[in-house]
N, C-alpha and C positions, 0 to 999 in steps of 0.2 A: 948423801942418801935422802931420798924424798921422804918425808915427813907425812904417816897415815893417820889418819881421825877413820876408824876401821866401819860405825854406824854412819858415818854422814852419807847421806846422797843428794846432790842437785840436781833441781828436775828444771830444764828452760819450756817456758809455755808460750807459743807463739803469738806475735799479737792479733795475727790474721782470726786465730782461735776464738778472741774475744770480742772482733766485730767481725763480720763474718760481711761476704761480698754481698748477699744479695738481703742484705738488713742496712738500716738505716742507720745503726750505729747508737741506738739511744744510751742512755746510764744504765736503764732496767734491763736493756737487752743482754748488754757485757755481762751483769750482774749473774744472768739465768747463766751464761754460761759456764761461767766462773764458777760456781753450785754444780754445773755437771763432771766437771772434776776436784770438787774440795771433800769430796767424800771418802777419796782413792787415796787421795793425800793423808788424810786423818785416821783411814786405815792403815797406811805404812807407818805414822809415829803410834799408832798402837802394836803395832809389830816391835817398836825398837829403836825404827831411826830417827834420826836427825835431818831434820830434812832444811835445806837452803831452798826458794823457790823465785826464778829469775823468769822474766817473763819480756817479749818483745813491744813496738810499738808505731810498727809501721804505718799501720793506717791512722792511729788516734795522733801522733805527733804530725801529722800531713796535716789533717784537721783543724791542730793547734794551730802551725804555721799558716796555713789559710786565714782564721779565725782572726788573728793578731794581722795579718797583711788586710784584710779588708775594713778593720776597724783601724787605721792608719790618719791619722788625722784627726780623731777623736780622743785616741787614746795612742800613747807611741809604742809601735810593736815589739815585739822581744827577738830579741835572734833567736835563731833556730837551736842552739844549745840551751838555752832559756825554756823554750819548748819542751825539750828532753825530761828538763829536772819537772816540767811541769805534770805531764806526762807521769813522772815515776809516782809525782805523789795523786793524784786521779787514781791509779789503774792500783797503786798499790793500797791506798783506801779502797777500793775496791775490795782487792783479794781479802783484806784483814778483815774487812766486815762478814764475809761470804766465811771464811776459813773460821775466824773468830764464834761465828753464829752455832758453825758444826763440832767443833771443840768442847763449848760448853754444853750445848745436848748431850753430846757423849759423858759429860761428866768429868772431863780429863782437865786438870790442872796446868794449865799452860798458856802463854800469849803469844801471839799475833804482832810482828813488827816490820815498819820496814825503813830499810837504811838510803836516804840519799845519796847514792853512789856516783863518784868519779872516775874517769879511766882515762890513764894515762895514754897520750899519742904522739907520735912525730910530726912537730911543722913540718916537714919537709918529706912525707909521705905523698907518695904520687898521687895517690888518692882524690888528694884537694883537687888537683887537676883536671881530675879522670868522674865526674858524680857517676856512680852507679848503682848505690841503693834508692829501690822506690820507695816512695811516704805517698801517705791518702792514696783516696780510692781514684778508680777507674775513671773519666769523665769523657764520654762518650761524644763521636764526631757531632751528636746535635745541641750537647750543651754547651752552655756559654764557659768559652774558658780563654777568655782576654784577664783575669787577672794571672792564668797559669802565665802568659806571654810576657805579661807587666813584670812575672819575680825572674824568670828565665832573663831579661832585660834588664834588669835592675842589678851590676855588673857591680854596684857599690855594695849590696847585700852580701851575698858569698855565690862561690860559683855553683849555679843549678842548672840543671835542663829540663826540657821536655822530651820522655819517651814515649816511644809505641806501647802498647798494650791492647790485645786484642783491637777492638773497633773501636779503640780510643786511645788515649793518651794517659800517664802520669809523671809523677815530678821525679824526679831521680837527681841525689845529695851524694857528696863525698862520705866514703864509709874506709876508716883510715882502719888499720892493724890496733888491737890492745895489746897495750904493755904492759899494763900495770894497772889492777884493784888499790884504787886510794884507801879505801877505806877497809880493806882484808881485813885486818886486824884485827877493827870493830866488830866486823861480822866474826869471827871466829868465837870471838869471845862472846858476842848474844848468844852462839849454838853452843857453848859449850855451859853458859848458865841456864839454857832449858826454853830460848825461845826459839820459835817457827820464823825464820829471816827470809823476807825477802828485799830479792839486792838485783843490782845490775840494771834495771828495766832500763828498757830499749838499747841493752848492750851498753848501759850508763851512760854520764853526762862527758861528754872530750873534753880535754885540757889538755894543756901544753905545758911545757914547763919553761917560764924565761926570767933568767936575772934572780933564779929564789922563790917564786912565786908561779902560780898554776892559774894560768887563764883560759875560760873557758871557749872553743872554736865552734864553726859552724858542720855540724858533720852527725851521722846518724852512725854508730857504729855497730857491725855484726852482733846481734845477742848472743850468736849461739859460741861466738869466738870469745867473748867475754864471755861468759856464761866456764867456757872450757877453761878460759884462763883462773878466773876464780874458784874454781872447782881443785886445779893445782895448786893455787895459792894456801885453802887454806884443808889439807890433804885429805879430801874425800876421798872415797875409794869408788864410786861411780858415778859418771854424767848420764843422766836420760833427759833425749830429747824427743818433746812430745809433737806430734805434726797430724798432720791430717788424711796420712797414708798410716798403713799399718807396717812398714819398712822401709827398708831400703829395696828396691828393686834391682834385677841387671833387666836391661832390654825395657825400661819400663816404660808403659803406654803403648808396645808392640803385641803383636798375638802370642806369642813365646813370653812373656817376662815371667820371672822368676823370683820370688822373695828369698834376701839372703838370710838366713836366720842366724847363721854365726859366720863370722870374717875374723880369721887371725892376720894381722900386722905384717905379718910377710906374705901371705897373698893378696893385698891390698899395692905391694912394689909393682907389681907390673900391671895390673887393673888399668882398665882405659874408662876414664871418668864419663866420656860421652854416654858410657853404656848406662848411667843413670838416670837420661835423660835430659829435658829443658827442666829448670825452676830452680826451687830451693836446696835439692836435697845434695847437693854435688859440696855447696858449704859446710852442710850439717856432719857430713864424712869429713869434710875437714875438722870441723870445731872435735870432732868424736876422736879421729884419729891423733889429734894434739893433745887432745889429752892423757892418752895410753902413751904415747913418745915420751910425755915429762913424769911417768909414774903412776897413772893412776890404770885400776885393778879391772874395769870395765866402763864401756860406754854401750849406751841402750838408744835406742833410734824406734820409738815406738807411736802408732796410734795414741790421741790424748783419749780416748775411751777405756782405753787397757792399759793405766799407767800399773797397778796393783799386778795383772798379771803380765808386764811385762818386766817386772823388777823379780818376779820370782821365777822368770826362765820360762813362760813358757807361752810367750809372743813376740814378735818386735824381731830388730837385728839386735845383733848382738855379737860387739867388737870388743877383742880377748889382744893381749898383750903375743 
C-alpha cells in the first residue's frame, strides 16, 4: 500500500522559467523571476502545505559545461555530472534567498533548504547512446560555435551531439530513466520537521551504482520524471508541474486546440500523444501520469503564473486517478 503524507505537494519549476530565451541569463535576471513565483508558493505554506520544490536546468547546466570546456587548460573542466551538482547549488541558493526573503516579510517561522540530490540510473540504459536532452541556449547559424564541434568531437568526454533548433543548433546529452531519490529519506524528514525542500534540480546528480559504491555519469536527467519519482517516494499526494503554457492542450498550436482541464487515467489509454504537439509537454504527461500509476491522488500541469490557483481546481490540467 502506498504510503500518503496527505499536506505535501511538489511543485517542479522549469529551468527554461528561470532563464528565459531571449535574456542573457544574468544572476539578477533568474533572481526577478524566481520572485515572480515565491509569492504563490508562500501562499500555499500559509494554506497548510508542505511543500517540496524541484526545479530544472537546462539551459544554466549548458552554460556550466561551456564555461568549464572553454577554460580547459587553465583550470581542468568537470564532467558534465559535476556540472549538475553545480548547477543544483547556484539555482538552489537562488530559490532560498528569493523564497527565504518572502517568508520572513510574511512573519512565518520557517527555513529555506536545499538538498544535494542523487539519482539513481542504469549503465546500461540506451540512453547513453541515444543524447537527447538539450542543455544551453540556442547558438544561431552566425555564431561562432567550433567549440560546440570540439565537445560533439571530443569522443573521450562522453557521448554528445549537435542538434537542430530553430535557425540554430544546440547540444543535446544522454538523459537516462530515474530509479531511485538517493537522498528521499533526507528529504522527507526536513518536510516533516517544517522545512520548505528543495530537491532534484536538474532532475539531480546521475550515478550509477558499481561494486558498492555510486559513481557519478555524464547525463542530464528528465526533471520532471525525477521530480515524479520523488513525489512517490516520499508520499505526496500531488505533483504540479509548472510551464509556460497554461495546460496541456489536444491539437495544440492548431486552430481547434483545446485545453484539457481534467484527464482521468483511463482516457489517457488510448490518447495519441502526437495530439500534444512538438516540445515538452508529451514528457510532462508522462512524469504526471507515473505518478498517479504508483499512488499518488493528483497531478497539475499548470502555467507558472497560477501556480495558487491551479492547486485549488480552478486552472491548469488536471490528472485524476
Amino acid at each position: 500500500m502506498t504510503r500518503v503524507n496527505p499536506d505535501v505537494i511538489v511543485v517542479a519549476l522549469g529551468g527554461n522559467a528561470l532563464m528565459r530565451e531571449n535574456e542573457s541569463g544574468t544572476f539578477e535576471q533568474q533572481c526577478d523571476h524566481i520572485r515572480g513565483v515565491s509569492g504563490q508558493i508562500v501562499d500555499l505554506l500559509k494554506k497548510g502545505y508542505k511543500i517540496v520544490l524541484t526545479h530544472g536546468n537546462g539551459p544554466q547546466v549548458g552554460a556550466s559545461l561551456l564555461r568549464h570546456r572553454l577554460a580547459n587548460g587553465i583550470y581542468p573542466a568537470l564532467p558534465l555530472h559535476a556540472c549538475n551538482a553545480e548547477t543544483q547549488g547556484v539555482i538552489g541558493y537562488m530559490i532560498e534567498q528569493t523564497l527565504q526573503d518572502e517568508i520572513d516579510k510574511r512573519g512565518m517561522e520557517m527555513q529555506v533548504t536545499t538538498v544535494l540530490t542523487r539519482v539513481l540510473v542504469n549503465e546500461n540504459d540506451p540512453a547513453f547512446q541515444n543524447p537527447s536532452k538539450p542543455v544551453g541556449r540556442v547558438f544561431h547559424e552566425w555564431e561562432e560555435q567550433e567549440w560546440m564541434d570540439t565537445l560533439v568531437k571530443d569522443s573521450n568526454y562522453f557521448m554528445i551531439k549537435k542538434v537542430r533548433a530553430g535557425n540554430g543548433y544546440r547540444l543535446a546529452v544522454p538523459s537516462p530513466d530515474p530509479l531511485l531519490i538517493v537522498e528521499h529519506k533526507a528529504i522527507e524528514s526536513l518536510i516533516q520537521a517544517g522545512f520548505l525542500v528543495i530537491a532534484c534540480g536538474g532532475g539531480g546528480i546521475p550515478v550509477i551504482e558499481k561494486n558498492g559504491t555510486k559513481i557519478g555519469v555524464n547525463a542530464v536527467i528528465d526533471k520532471d520524471l525525477a521530480t515524479a519519482r520523488l513525489a512517490t517516494l516520499i508520499g505526496a499526494t500531488k505533483l504540479v508541474i509548472l510551464t509556460n503554457i497554461d495546460g496541456v492542450y489536444e491539437n495544440y498550436g492548431k486552430e481547434d486546440q483545446k485545453l484539457m482541464t481534467t484527464i482521468r487515467m483511463k482516457d489517457l489509454e488510448g490518447f495519441d500523444k502526437n495530439l500534444l504537439g512538438e516540445g515538452s509537454m508529451a514528457p510532462k504527461v508522462k512524469a504526471a501520469t507515473l505518478f498517479i500509476k504508483n499512488g499518488g491522488k493528483e497531478s497539475i500541469i499548470a502555467h507558472l503564473d497560477k501556480l495558487t490557483d491551479a492547486v485549488a481546481g480552478s486552472t491548469g490540467t488536471h490528472i485524476l486517478p
